[in-house]
N, C-alpha and C positions, 0 to 999 in steps of 0.2 A: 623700753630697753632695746638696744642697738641687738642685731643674732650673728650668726654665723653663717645664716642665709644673704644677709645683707652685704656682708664682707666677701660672700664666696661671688656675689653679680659684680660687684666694683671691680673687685680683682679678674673677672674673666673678661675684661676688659684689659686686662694687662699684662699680658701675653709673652715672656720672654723678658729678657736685661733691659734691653732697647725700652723696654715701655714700663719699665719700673713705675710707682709711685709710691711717696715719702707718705710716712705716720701722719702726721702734720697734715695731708693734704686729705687724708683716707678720712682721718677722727671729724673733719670738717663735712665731709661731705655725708658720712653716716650718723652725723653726731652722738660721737663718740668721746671720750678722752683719748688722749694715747695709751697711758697703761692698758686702758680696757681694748685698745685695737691692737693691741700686743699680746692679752690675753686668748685675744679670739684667732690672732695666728696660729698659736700655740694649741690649741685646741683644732681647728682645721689641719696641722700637721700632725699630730696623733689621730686622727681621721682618717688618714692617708691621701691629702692632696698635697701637691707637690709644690707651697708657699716657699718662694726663696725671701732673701733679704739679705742687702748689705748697706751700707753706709752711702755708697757711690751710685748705685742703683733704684734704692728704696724696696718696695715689696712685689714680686710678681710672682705668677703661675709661672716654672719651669717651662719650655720651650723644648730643650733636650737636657739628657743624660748629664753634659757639661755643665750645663748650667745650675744641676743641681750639687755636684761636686765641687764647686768654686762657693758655693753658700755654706757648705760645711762649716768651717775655719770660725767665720763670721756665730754660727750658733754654736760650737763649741766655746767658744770666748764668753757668749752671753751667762748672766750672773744667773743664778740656778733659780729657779722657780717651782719649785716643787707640785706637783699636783696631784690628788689623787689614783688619780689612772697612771700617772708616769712619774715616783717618788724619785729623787736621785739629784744630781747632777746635768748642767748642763748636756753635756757628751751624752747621757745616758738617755734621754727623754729624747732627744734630738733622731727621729726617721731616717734625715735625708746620711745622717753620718751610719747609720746602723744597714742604710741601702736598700729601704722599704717603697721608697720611692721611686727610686731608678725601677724596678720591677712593674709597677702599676703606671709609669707612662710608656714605657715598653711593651704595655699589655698583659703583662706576662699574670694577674691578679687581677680579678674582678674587682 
């Protein structure tokens, strides 16, 4: 079973918009499906690391503040996925829109 340890090395590898990578290339290399590397964003972002994504970029570690702001839009759109720890709506489940984010790579939270 693929973890969320596995996802958080790939991605610290990918650092910022600029160095995005796609579901598609992540699920390959951790072998994974995509739902399930979708699941495990989803859970590292209720974690509190700063996983952006968009369509243009694919998935990265925020960089700065902006760049966690411009991922919004894109995880309020996504279809709801309810989860225990975070029941609700898209919007609602979503950190980087609630600004949990911005705090913890500004430091500002353990």
């Amino acid at each position: 079973m693929q973890t969320n340890d596995q996802l958080v090395t790939l991605l610290s590898r990918h650092i910022g918009k600029g160095n995005g990578i796609g579901v598609k290339d992540i699920a390959r290399q951790i072998g994974a499906n995509e739902r399930h590397v979708r699941t495990m964003v989803s859970d590292l972002r209720d974690e509190g690391l700063a996983v952006c994504g968009t369509p243009r970029h694919g998935y990265y570690i925020a960089a700065t503040p902006e760049e966690l702001e411009e991922t919004c839009p894109f995880c309020a759109a996504a279809p709801c996925t309810a989860s225990a720890s975070n029941p609700g709506c898209a919007a609602s489940r979503c950190p980087i829109c609630w600004g949990s984010f911005t705090c913890r790579l500004k430091g500002d939270q353990p």
